[in-house]
C-alpha positions in Angstrom: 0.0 0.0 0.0 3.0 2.2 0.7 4.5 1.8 -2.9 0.8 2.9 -4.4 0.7 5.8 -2.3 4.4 6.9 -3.7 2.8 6.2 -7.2 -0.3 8.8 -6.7 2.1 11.3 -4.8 4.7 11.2 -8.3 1.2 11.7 -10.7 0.1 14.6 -8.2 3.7 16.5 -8.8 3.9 15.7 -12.2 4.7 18.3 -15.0 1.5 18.2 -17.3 4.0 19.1 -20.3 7.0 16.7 -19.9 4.8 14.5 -17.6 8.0 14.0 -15.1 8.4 15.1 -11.7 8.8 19.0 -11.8 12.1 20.0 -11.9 12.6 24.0 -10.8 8.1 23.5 -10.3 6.9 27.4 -10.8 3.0 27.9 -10.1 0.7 30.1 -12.7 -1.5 32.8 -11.9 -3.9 30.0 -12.4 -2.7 28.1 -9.4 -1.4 24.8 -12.3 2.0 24.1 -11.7 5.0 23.2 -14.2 8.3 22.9 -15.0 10.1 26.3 -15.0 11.8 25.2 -18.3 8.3 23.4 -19.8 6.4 26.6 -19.2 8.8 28.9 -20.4 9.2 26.8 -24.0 5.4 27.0 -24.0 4.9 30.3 -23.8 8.1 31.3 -26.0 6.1 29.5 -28.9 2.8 32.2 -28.1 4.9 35.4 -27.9 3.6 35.8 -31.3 0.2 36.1 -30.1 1.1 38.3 -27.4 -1.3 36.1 -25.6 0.3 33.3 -22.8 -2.6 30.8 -21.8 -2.0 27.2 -18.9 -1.7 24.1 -21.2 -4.7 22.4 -18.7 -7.6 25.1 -18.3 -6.6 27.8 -21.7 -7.1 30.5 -19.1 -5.1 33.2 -20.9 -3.2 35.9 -19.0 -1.8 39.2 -20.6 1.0 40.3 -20.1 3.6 37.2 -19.7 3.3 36.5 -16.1 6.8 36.7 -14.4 7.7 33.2 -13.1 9.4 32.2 -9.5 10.5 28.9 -8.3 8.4 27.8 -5.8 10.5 26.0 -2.9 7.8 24.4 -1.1 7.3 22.6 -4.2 10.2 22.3 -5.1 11.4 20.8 -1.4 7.9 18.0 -1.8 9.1 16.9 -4.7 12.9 16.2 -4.0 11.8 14.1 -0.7 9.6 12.4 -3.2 12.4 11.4 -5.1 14.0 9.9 -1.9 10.9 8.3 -0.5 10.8 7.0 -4.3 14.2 5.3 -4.2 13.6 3.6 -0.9 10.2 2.3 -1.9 10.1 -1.9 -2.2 8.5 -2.9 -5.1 4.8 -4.4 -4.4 3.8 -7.6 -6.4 1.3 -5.4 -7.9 4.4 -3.4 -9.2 5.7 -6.3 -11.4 4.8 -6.1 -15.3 2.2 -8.8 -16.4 0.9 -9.4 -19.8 -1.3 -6.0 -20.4 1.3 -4.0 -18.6 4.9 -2.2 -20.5 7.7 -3.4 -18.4 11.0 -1.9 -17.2 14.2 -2.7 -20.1 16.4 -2.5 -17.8 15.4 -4.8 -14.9 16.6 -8.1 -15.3 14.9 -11.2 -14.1 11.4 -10.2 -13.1 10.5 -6.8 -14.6 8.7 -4.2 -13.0 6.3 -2.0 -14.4 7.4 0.9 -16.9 6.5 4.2 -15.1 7.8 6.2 -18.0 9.4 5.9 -21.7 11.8 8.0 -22.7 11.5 9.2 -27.0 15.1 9.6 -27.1 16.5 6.3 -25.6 13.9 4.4 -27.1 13.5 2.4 -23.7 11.0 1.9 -20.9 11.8 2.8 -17.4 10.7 1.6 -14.2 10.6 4.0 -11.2 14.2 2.8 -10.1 16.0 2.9 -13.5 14.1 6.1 -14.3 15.9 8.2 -11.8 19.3 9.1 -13.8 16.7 10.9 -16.5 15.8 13.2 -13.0 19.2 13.9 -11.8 21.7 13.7 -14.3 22.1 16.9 -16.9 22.8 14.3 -19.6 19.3 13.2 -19.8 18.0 16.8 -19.8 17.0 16.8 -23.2 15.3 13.8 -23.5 11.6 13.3 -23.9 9.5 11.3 -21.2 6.5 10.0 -22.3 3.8 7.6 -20.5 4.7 3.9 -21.2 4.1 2.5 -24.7 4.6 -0.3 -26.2 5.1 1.2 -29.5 8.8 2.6 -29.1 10.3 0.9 -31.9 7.5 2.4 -34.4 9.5 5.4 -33.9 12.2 3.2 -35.4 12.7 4.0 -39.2 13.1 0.4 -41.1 14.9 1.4 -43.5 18.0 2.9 -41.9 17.2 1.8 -37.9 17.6 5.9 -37.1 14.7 7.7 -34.8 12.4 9.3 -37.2 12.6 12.8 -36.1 11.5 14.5 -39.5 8.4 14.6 -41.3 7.5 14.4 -44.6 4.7 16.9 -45.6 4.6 15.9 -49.3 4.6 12.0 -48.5 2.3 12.8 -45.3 4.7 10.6 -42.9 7.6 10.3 -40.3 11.0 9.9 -41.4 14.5 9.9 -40.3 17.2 12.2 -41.7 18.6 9.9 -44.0 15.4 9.0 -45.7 15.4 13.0 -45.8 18.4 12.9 -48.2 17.7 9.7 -49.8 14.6 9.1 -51.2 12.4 11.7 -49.2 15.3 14.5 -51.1 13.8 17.6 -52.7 10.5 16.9 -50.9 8.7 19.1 -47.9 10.4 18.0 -45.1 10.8 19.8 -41.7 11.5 18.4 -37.9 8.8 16.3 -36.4 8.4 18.4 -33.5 8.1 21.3 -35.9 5.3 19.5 -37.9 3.8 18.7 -34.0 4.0 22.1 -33.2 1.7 23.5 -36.6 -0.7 20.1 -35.8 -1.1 21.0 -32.8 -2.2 24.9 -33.6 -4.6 23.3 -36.1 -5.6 20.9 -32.9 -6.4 23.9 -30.9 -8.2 25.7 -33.6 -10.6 22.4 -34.2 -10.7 22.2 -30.3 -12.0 25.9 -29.5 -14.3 25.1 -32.8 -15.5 22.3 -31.7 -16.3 23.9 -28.1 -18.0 26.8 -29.8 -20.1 24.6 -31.5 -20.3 22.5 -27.9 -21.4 25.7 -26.0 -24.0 27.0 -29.0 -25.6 23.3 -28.8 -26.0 23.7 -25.6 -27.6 26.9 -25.8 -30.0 25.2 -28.3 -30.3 22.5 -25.4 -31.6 24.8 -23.0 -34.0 26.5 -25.8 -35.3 23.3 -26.6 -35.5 22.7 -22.8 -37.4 25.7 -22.3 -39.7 25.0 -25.2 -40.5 21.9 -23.4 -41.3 23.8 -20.5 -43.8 25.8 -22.5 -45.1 22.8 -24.4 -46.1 21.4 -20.9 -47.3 24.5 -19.6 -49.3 25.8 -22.8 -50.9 21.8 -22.9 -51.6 21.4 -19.0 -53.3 24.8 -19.7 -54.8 23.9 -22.7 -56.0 20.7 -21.0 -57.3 22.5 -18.1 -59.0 25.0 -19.7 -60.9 22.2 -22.0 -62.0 20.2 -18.7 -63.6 23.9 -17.8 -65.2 24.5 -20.6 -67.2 21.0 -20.8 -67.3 20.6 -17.4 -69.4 23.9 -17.9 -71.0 22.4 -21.0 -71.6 19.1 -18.5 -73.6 21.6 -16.1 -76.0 23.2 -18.4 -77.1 19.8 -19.9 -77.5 18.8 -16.2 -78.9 22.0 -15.8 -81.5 21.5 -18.5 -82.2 18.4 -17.6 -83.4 18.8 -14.6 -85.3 22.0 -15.9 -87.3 19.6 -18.2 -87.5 17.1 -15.6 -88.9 19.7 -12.9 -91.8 21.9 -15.7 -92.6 17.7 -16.6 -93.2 16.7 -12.9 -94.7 20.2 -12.4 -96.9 19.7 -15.5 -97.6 15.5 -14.8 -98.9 16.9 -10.9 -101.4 19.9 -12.6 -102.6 17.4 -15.4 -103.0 14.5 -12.9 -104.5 16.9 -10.5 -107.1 18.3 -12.7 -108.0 15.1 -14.2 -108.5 13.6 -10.7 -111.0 16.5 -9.9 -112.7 15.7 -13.1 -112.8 11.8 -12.0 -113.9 13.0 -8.3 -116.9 15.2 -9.7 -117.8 12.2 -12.1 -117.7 9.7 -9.0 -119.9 12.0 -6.8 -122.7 12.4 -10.0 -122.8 8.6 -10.4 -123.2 7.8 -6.5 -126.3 10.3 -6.8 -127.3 8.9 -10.4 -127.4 5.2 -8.4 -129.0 6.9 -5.6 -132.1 8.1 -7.9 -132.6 4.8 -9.5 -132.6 3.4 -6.0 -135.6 6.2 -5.4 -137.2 5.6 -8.6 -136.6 1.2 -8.7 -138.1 1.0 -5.4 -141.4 3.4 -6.4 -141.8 1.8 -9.5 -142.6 -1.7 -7.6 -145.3 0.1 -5.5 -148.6 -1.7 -6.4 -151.1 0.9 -4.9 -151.8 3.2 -7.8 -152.7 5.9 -5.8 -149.5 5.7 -3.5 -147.6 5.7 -6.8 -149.1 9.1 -8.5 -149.0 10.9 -4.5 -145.3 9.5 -4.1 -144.0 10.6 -7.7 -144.0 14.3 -7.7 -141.7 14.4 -4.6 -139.0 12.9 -5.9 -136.0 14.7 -5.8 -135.0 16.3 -9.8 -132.1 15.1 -11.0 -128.8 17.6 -10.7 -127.5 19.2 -13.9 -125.1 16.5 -16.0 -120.8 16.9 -15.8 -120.0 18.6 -19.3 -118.4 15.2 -20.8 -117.1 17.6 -23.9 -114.3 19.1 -21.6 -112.9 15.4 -21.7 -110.8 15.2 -24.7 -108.1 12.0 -24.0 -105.3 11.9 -26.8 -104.5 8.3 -27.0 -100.8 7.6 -26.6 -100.0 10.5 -26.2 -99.1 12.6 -23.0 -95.1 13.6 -22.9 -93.7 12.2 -25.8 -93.4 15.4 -27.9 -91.2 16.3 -25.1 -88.7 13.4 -25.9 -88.9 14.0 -29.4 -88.1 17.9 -28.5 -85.2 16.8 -26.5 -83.9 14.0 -29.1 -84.0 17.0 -31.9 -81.7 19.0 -29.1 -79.6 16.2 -29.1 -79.2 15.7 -33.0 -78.7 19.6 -33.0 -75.6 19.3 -31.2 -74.0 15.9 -32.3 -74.3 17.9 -35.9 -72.3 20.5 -34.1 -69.9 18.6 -32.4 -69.0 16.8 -36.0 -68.7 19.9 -37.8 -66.6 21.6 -35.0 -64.4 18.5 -33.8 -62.8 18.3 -37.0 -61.6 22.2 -36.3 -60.6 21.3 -32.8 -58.7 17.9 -34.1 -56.6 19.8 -36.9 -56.1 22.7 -34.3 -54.4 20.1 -31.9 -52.7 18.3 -34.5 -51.4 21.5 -36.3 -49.5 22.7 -33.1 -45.6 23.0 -34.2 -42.6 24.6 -32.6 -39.2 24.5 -32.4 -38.6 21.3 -34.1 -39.9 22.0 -37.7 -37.5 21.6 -40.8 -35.6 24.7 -41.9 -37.1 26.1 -44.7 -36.2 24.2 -48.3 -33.0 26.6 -50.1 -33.1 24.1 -53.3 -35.7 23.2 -55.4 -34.8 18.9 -54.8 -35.8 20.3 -51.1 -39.0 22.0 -52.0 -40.3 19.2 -54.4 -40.1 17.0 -51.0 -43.0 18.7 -50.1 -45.0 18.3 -53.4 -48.4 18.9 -53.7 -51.0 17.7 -56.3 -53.5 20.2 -57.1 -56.7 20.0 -58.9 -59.1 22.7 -59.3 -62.6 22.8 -58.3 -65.6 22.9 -60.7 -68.0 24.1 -58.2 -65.7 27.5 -58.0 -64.8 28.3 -61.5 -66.3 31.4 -63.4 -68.6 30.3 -66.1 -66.3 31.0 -68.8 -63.3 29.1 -67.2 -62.5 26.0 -69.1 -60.9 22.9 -66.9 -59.3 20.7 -68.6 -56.0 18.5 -68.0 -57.5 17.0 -64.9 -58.9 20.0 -63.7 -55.5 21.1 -63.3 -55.4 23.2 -66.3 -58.0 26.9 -66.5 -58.6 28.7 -69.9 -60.1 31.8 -70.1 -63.4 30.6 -72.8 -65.5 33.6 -74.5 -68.6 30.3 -74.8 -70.1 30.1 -71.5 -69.3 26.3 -70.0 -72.2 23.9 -69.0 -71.4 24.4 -64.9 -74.6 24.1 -62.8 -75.5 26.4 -60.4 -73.6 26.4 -57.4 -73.1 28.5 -53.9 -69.5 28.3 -53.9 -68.9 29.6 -57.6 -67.6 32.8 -58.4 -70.0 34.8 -60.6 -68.2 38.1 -61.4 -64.3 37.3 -61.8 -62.9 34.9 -63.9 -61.1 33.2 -60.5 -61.0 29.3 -59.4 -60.4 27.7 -56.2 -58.5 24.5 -56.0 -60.2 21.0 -54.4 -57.8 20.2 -52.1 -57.5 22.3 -48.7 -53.7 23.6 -47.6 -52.2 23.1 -44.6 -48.8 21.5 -43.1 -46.3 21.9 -45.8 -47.1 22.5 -49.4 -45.4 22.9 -52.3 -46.5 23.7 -56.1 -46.0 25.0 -59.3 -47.4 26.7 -61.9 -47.1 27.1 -65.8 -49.2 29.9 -67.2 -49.3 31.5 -70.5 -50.9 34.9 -71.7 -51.1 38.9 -71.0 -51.4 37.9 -67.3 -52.2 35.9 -64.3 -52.9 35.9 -60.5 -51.6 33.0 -58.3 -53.1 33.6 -54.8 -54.1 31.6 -51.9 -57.3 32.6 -50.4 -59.8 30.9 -46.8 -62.6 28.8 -48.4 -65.2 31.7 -46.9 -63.8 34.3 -49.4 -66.8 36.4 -51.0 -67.6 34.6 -54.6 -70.5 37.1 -55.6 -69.6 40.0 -58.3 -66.6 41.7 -58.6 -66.3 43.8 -55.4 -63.0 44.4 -53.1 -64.2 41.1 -50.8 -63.6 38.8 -54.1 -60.9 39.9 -55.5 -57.7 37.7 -54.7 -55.0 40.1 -53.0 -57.7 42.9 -52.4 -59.1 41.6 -48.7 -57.7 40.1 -45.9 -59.2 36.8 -46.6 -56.5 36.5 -49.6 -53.0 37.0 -50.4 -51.8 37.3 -54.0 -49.0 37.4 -56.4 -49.9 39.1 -59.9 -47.5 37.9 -62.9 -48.0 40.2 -66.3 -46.5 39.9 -69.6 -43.9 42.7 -69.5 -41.7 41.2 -67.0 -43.1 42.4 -63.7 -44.8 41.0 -60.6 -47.0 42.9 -57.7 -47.6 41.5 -55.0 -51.3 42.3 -53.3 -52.6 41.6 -49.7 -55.9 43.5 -47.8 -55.4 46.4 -50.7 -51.7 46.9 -49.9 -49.5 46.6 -53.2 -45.9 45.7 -53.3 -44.1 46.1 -56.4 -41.9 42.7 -56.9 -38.3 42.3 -58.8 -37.1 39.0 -60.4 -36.5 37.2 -63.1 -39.1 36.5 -65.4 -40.7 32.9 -66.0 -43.7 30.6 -67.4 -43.6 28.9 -64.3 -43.8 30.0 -60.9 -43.8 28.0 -57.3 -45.2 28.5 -54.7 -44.4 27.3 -50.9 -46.5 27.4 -47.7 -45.8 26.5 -44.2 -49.4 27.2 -42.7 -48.4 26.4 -39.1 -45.1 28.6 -39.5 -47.2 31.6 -41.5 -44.3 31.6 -44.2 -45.5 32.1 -47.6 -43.2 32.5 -49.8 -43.2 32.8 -54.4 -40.3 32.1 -56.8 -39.8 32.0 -60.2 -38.5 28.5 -61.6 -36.2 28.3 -64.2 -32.4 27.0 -64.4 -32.4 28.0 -60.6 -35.2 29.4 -58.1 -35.4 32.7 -57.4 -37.4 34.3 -54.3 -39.9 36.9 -55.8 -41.8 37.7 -52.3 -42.4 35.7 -49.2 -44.8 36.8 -46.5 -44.4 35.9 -42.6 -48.4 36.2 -41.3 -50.5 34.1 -39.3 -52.9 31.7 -41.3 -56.2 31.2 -39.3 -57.9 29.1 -41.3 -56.9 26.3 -44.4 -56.0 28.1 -46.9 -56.6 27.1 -51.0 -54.7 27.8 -54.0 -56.3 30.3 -56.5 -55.8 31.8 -59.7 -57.3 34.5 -61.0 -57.3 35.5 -65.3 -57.3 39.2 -66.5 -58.4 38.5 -70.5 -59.5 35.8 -73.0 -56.9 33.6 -74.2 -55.0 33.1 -70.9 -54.6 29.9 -69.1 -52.4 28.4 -66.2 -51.9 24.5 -65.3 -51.2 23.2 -61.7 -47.7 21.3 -62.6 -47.6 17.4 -62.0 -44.1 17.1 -59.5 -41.8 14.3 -59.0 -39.9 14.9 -56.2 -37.0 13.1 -58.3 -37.5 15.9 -60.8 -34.7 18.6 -61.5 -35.1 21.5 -63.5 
């Protein structure tokens, strides 16, 4: 245990640079400690800089700090050196298989605690101490123990490689620098250490930059997870609220209907009991009379029959039997149908608006989406196929191709009347809904076009300011003419657009980002406009013609395609 402790006190005062015991140990203003003549060789090689950083944490210090031996450390590590030559080898100091052992030792070899560059030979702590003491060994270079000693060996001519190569990219010696290495880029190896090692540190502080901006993305993305959780717990709260509060009027209602039927069942039950009472009490009388009148019409004296009759009691006025008006089968059971219409009211509701609710959820998108596509291989990845709707298109707009192509007609087409169709414009609206990702082109031919994107609940009647595309805020638009211009049009604003003219324009959304954004396709892609907005609802692709002849066709894409 003794011998492992002397092992951990030699590592503790160890030069980081040389990795020996410190000889002349100076301490930085950073508190690290080296060699006086390490540290001084180190920072001879930064004067250019006029910047002198510690080899173990880069802290940098300006000017060159002034360096002092320090004899405390010095005085440690000299009785380390004793304690070290008096220390018995442990078992656990011998060299096994794994381990680099001692060239000196004969017989059993101990471990290699150091091998020296120069010699070309592994020490063990005991044969290691002439390299600490003797000014001979002064220049020679220490190194952890490796097996690997003779690579440093050249083959050819059994010399130390000390050069390098830099138009063969490898270590020689100096004679393979005169013989077959002449004439090439050659220069010492620890020169060629010294540039590798400046292009080390260069990749190094690169690669920390890039360590440190990650991990400011970390924390971003941590945050964002933070807000995801809050916005959904929120979200989910907020929802258990509202239809908890939904939950409470149906109860609510409920147990209004169940309270005006009970109050309703009592007053109907009530007044037809009276009824039955009033009916009861006439036929106990009606029975009492024919009592009266059985029993006098079995008198035999004639006499007693005519003096008995008048006296007879006259018979009370008969219950109305017209205010009795029963409805078979049927008391409350308009009630249930009123209540079963309620409820097919608002499963209706519930269908039309859960689909809204659904793609809200589903739509949600932060951080994590894509970049937006730079090449057009990136765009067509998000490809969309898009067909035009018949039940939108002007009556003289001619689909054909699919319904992907439009031609302005002056022949009025056989469409049927329809809500959704535009009657004063010659403008179309495409089948298929937008949102998510989209991507599309369009080839169009003429004096002019519109490409727009527009909410489905766009006005479609005459030719006002709310059906234009571009002229309301229900519509954004991109207007291409003949003579090599392009305007761009939102809510009546006009923006006058520079690029490169082309047949064929695309056109990219990202609803959940707001990003829309035009280019014109040709050898390359060039951005004409691109709007950053909020989209509140889907959104579908429009065009919109200005004169007879013109037409425009939604492109088929392959997302192999190149232009």
């Amino acid at each position: 245990m003794a011998q492992k402790g002397v092992q951990l006190d030699r590592e503790t005062f160890s030069c980081s640079i040389c990795l020996v015991l410190l000889k002349d140990p100076v301490t930085i203003p950073c508190g690290h400690s080296y060699c006086m003549k390490c540290i001084k060789s180190f920072w001879d090689e930064e004067d250019e800089r006029k910047i002198h950083s510690c080899p173990q944490c880069r802290q940098t210090f300006t000017p060159r700090p002034v360096l002092v031996k320090n004899t405390m450390l010095a005085a440690l590590v000299e009785e380390l050196k004793k304690t070290g030559l008096q220390a018995a080898p442990a078992d656990h100091c011998y060299a096994g298989p794994e381990d680099v052992a001692c060239d000196v030792c004969t017989g059993r070899k101990l471990k290699a605690l150091k091998s020296c560059l120069v010699c070309l030979i592994s020490y063990c702590q005991k044969h290691l101490q002439p390299h600490y003491e003797s000014s001979a060994f002064e220049k020679h270079k220490l190194v952890e123990p490796s097996k690997k000693l003779q690579e440093n060996i050249c083959s050819r001519h059994n010399e130390v490689m000390k050069m390098f190569c830099r138009t063969d990219q490898q270590c020689i010696c100096y004679l393979c620098s005169v013989d077959e290495h002449k004439g090439h880029d050659t220069v010492s190896a620890a020169a060629e250490r010294t540039e590798r090692q400046r292009e080390l540190e260069v990749s190094r502080q690169d690669i920390q930059q890039r360590i440190q901006d990650r991990q400011k993305d970390v924390k971003v993305l941590q945050q964002e997870v933070e807000a995801i959780n809050r916005s959904a717990d929120k979200a989910v709260e907020d929802s258990q609220k509202i239809f908890s509060q939904l939950i409470r009027l149906m109860e609510e209602r409920s147990s209004e209907v169940k309270r005006q039927v009970r109050s309703q069942q009592e007053a109907e039950v009530s007044r037809v009991k009276e009824l039955q009472e009033k009916l009861e009490q006439e036929i106990t009388e009606l029975k009492r009379k024919d009592a009266e009148l059985k029993q006098l019409s079995h008198t035999e004296d004639h006499n007693q029959f005519l003096r008995n009759y008048p006296s007879l009691s006259p018979l009370s006025g008969p219950t109305d039997s017209s205010s009795i008006h029963i409805r078979p089968l049927r008391y409350f059971e308009d009630v249930t149908a009123a209540v079963s219409a309620v409820r097919d009211k608002l499963q209706d509701v519930l269908r039309d608006k859960w689909t809204n609710v659904s793609e809200t959820v589903t739509e949600v998108d932060v951080l994590l989406s894509p970049r937006e596509p730079k090449t057009r291989a990136e765009f067509l990845k998000y490809s969309r196929e898009i067909t035009l709707d018949p039940n939108t298109a002007h009556t003289e707009l001619l689909l054909s191709e699919g319904n992907r192509k439009a031609t302005v007609m002056r022949e009025r087409q056989s469409y049927s009347d329809h809500p959704d169709r535009f009657t004063g414009l010659w403008q179309v609206l495409s089948r298929e809904s937008l949102t998510g990702r989209c991507y599309w082109e369009v080839e169009w031919r003429g004096d002019g076009v519109c490409l727009a994107v527009a909410y489905k609940n766009i006005s479609r009647a005459g030719s006002s300011k709310e059906s234009v595309f571009g002229s309301n805020d229900k519509s954004w638009a991109l207007d291409c003419n003949n003579n090599n211009s392009f305007n761009f049009r939102y809510n009546k604003l006009e923006t006058p657009v520079s690029g490169p003219r082309s047949s064929r324009v695309g056109v990219y959304l990202d609803h959940s980002a707001g990003i829309l954004s035009f280019y014109s396709v040709s050898e390359t892609m060039t951005l004409l406009h691109r709007v950053q907005t909020t989209f509140t609802q889907p959104l579908y692709a429009g065009l919109w013609f200005w004169c007879y002849g013109v037409f425009a066709e939604f492109c088929k894409l392959q997302q192999s395609e190149v232009v």
